[in-house]
C-alpha positions as CSV (number, residue, x, y, z in Angstrom):
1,X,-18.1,22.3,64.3
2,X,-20.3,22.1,61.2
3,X,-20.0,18.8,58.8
4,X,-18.8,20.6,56.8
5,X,-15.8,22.4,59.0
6,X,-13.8,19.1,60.7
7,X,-10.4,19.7,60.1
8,X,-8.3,21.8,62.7
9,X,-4.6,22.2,62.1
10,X,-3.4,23.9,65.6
11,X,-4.1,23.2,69.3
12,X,-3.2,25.2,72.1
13,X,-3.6,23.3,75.4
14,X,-2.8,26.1,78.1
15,X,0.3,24.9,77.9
16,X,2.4,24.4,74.6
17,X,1.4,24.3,70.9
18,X,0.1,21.3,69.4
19,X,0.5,20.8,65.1
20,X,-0.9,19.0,63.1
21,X,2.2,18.0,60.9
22,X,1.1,18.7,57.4
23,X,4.1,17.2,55.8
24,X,3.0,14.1,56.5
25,X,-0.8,14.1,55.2
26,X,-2.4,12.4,53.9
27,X,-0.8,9.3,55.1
28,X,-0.4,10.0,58.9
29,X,-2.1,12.4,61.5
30,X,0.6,12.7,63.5
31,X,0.8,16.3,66.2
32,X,4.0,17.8,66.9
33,X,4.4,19.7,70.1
34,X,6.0,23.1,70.6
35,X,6.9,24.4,73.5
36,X,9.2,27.8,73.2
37,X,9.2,30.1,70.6
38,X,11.8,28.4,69.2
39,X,10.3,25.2,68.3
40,X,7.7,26.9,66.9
41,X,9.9,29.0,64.3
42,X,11.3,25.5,63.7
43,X,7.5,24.2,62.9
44,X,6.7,27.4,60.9
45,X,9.9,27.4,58.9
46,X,9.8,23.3,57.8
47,X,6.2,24.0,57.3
48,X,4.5,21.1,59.2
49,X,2.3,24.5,59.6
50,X,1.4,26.6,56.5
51,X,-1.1,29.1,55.2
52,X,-0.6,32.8,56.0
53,X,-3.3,33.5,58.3
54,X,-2.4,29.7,60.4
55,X,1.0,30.8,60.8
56,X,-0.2,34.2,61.9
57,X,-1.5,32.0,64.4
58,X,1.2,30.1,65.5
59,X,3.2,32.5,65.5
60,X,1.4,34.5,67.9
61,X,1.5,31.7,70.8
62,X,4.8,31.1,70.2
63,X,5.1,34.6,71.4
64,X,2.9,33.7,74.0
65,X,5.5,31.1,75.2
66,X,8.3,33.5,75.1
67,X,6.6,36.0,76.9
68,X,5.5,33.2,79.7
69,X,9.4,32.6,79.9
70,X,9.9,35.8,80.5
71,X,7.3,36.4,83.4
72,X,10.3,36.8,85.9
73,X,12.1,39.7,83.9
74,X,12.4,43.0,84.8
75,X,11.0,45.2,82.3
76,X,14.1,45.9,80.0
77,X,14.6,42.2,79.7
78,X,11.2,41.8,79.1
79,X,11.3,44.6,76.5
80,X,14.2,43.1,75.0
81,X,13.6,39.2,75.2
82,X,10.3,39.5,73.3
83,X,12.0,41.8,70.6
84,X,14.2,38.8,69.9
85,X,11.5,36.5,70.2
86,X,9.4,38.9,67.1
87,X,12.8,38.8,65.2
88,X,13.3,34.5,65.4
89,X,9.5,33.9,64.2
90,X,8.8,36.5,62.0
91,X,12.1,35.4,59.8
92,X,10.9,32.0,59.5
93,X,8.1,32.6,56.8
94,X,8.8,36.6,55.8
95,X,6.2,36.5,52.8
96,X,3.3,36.1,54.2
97,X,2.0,39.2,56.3
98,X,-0.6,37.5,59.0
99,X,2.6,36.5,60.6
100,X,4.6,39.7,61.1
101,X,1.1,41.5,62.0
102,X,-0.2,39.1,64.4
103,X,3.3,39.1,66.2
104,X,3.7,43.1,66.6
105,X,-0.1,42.8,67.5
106,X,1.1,41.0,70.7
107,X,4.3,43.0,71.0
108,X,2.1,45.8,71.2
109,X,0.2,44.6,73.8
110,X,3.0,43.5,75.8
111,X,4.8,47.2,76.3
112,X,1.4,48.9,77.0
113,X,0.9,46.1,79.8
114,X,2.6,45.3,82.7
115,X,5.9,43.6,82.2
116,X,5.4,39.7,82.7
117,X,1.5,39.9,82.2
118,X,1.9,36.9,79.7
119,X,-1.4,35.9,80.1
120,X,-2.3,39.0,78.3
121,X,-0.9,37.7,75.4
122,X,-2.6,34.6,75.6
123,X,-6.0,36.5,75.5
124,X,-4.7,38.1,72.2
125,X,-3.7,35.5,70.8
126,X,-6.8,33.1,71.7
127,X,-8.9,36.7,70.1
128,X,-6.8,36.6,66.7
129,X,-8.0,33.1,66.8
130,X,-11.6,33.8,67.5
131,X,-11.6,36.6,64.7
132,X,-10.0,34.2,62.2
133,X,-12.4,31.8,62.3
134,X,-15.4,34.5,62.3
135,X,-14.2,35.9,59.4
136,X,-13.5,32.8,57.5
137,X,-17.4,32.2,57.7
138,X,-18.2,35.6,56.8
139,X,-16.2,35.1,53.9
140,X,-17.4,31.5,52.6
141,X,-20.9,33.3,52.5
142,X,-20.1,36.0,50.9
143,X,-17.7,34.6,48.3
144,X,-20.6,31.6,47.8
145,X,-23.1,34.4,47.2
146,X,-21.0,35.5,44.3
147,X,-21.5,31.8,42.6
148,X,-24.4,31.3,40.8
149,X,-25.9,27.4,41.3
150,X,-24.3,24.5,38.6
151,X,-20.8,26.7,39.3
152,X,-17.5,24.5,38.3
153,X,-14.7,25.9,40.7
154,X,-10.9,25.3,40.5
155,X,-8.6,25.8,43.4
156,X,-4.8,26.4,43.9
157,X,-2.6,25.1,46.7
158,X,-4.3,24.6,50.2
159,X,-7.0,27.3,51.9
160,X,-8.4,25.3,54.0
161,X,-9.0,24.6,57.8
162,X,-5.4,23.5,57.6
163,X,-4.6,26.7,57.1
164,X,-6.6,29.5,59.3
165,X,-8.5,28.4,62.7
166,X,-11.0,26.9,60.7
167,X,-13.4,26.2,57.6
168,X,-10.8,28.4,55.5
169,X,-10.6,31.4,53.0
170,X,-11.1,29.7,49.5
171,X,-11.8,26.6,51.0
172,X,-14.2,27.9,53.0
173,X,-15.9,29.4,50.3
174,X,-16.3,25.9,48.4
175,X,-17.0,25.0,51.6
176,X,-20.1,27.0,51.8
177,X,-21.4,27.3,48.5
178,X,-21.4,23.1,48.6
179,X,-23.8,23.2,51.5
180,X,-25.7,26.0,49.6
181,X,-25.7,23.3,46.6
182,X,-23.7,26.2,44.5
183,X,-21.3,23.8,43.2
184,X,-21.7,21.2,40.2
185,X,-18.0,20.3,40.8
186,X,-14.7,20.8,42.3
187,X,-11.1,20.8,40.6
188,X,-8.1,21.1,43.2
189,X,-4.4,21.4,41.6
190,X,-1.6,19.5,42.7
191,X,0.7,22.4,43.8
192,X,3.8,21.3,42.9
193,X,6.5,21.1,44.9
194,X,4.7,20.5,48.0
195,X,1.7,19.4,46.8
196,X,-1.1,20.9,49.2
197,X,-3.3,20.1,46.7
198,X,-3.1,16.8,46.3
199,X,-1.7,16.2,50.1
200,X,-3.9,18.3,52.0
201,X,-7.2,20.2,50.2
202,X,-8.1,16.6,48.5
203,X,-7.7,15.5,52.5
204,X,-9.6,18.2,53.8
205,X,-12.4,17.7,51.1
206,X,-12.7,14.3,51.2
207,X,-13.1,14.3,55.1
208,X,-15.7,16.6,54.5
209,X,-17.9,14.7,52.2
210,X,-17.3,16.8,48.9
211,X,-16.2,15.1,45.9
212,X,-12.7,16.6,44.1
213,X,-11.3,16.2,40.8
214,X,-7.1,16.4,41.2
215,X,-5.6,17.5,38.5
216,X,-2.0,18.2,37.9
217,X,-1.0,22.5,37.6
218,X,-0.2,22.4,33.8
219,X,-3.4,20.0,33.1
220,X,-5.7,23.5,34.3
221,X,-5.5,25.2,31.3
222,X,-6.7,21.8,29.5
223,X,-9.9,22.0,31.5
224,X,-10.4,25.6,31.0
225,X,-10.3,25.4,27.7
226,X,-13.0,22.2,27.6
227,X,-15.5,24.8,29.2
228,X,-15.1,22.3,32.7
229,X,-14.7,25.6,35.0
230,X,-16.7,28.8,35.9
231,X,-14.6,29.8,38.3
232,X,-10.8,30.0,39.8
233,X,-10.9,30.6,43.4
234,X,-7.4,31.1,45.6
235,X,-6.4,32.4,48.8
236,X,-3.7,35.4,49.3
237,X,-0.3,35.9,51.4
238,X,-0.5,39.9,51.0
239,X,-1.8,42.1,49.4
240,X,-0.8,45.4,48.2
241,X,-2.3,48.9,48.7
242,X,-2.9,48.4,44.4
243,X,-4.3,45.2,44.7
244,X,-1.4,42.9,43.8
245,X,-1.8,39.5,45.3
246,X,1.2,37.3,46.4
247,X,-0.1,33.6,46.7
248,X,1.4,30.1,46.0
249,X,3.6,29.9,43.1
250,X,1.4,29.0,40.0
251,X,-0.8,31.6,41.0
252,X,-0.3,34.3,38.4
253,X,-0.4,31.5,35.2
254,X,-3.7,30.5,36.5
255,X,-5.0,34.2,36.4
256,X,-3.4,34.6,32.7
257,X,-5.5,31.1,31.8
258,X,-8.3,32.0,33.2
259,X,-8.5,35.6,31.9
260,X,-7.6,33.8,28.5
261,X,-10.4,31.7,29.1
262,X,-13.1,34.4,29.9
263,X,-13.7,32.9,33.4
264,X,-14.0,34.5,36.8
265,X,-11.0,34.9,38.8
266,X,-11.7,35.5,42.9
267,X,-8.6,35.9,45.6
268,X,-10.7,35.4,49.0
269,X,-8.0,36.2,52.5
270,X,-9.0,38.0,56.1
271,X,-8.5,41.9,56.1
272,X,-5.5,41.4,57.9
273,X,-3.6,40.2,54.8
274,X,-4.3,43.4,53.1
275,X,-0.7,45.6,53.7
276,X,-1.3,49.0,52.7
277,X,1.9,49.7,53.4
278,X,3.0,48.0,50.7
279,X,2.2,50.0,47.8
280,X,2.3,47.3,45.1
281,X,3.3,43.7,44.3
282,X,6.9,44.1,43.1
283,X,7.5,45.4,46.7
284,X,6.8,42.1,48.0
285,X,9.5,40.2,49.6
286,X,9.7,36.3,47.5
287,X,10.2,33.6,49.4
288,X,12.9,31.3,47.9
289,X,13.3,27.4,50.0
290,X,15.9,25.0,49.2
291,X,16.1,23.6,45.3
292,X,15.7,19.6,47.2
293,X,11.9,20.3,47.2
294,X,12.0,20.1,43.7
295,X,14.8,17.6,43.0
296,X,14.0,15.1,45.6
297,X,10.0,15.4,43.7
298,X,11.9,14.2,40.4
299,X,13.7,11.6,41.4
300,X,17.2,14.0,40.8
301,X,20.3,14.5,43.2
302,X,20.9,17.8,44.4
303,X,24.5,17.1,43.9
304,X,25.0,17.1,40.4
305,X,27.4,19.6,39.4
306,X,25.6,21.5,36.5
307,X,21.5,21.3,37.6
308,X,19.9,24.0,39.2
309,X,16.3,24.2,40.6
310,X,15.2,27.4,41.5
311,X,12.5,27.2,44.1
312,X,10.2,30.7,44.5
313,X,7.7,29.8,46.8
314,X,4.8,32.6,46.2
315,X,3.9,34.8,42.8
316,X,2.8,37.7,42.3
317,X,-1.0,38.5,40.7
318,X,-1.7,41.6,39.1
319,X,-4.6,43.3,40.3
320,X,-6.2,43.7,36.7
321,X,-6.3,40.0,36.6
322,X,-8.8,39.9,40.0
323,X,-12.2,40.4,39.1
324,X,-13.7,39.6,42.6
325,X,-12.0,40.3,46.4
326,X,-13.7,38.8,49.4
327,X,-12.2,39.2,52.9
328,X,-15.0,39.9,55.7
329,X,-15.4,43.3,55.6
330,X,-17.2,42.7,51.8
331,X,-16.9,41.8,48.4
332,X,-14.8,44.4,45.9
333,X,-14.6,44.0,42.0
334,X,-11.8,44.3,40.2
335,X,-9.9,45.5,43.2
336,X,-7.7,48.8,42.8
337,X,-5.9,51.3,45.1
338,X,-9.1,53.1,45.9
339,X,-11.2,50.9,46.1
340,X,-9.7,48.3,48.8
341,X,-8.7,51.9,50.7
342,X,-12.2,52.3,51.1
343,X,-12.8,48.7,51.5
344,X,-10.2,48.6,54.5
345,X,-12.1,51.7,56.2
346,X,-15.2,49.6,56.6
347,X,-16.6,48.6,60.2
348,X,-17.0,44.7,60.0
């Protein structure tokens, strides 16, 4: 791995699934083990993994496990048991697409195979892996390209190694454009509730060797306005045939600031996040978690009779607030329905 590239949030040992519990960072490195497809819904859903294209990834080998349980089935069952093995992991995160693609990838696989061929799987989901991390560095030099040197850059939420195979989508284009010496300086937002900003990227940086400036998420308008960014730089969940891009909540206010602001706005996420499918953003499935995120942040009880804490997990980004999409195939301005169709056609 490069200096710059240290961090890696998943393991898999031949065997079972190794984490890297992010919940607990930056205070303890601690590696959770899953072995079934079970415990690792469980590790998706309480999100000691997170980032789309990561639980894409774990996902996929905990399909992998299933499918190696099933090795002894006759085909029906084996039809039938991996089905139910799609069902339990794809409902644990349902916003972000890498998961649900990466799983009917496999399933795929699996009925044009020979029932119990599990190790055929494996191969998929160790390729997924491989392409991951390819197109993460395709990315980070593409997106740095874009960046002229003596850029200031802001980041949202966590888009790091901790959350693809490695070196990361927006991370992984600060990443790059600090070895390219693009970068006069680095802001990274809290991102409240869970704060991957503060918990993780500032982790992954600082392990790294790049200086970050936290800030809190309502102090990024503030710095905007002091002219102390160039450019806002995020990762993606999905994205729409139009262009509308679902990423961490906060999100969308840092589009409208930055727009506001006259600065750059880039979303940079793998091809496979891109559902055309999905014709636009409102189609988009929100993920809502529990309101004791938020509660048990601000010192409140979740049993008092009249407060409420409504917890949406992702937003949704308008494509007219995008000036700049990377993902590996290439770089498309102000992204629109006919242009990322013909961006999705290329050959990488």
């Amino acid at each position: 791995m490069a200096a710059s590239d240290q961090v890696r949030a998943l393991r898999w040992d031949g065997a079972a699934l190794q984490v890297l519990d992010q919940r607990l960072l930056p205070a303890e490195e601690r590696w959770l083990i899953a072995r079934d497809a079970t415990e690792t819904a469980r590790v998706i859903h309480d999100m000691a993994v997170r980032g789309a294209p990561a639980i894409g990834l774990a996902g996929a080998y905990g399909l992998v496990m299933a499918a190696r349980a099933l090795a002894d089935a006759d085909a029906d069952a084996w039809t039938a048991g991996l089905a139910a093995a799609v069902a339990l992991l794809n409902a644990a995160r349902p916003t972000a697409v890498n998961l649900a693609a990466a799983l009917h990838h496999l399933e795929r696989i699996a009925r044009q195979g020979v029932p119990g061929d599990w190790r055929a799987l494996e191969q998929a989901a160790q390729a997924l892996w491989d392409e991951d991390l390819a197109a993460n560095r395709r990315m980070g030099e593409l997106g740095s390209d874009c960046l002229p040197p003596g850029t200031r850059v802001l980041t949202h939420c966590n888009t790091g190694s901790l959350a693809t195979a490695g070196l990361g989508t927006a991370l992984g284009v600060v990443r790059t454009a600090w070895t390219g010496q693009r970068l006069a300086a680095v802001y990274a937002t809290e991102s409240r509730p869970w704060l991957q900003g503060a918990r993780l990227t500032s982790w992954e940086l600082n392990r790294d060797g790049i200086p970050v400036n936290l800030i809190v998420d309502s102090a990024a308008a503030f710095f905007m306005a002091r002219g102390a960014i160039d450019w806002v730089i995020v990762g993606a969940d999905r994205i729409t045939a139009n262009g509308d891009v679902a990423n961490k909540i906060g999100t969308y206010a840092l589009a409208v600031a930055a727009r506001h602001h006259g600065l750059r706005f880039m979303v940079v996420a793998p091809s496979t996040t891109v559902d055309l499918a999905m014709a636009c953003g409102a189609d988009i499935p929100i993920e809502f978690r529990g309101p004791e995120e938020i509660l048990r942040v601000s010192g409140r009880s979740a049993t008092e009779p009249l407060l409420a804490a409504p917890n949406p997990v992702f937003d949704v980004t308008p494509a007219g607030l995008i000036d700049v999409l990377v993902t590996e195939k290439g770089v498309l301005e102000r992204p629109d329905a006919a242009g990322l169709a013909a961006l999705m056609a290329r050959a990488c």
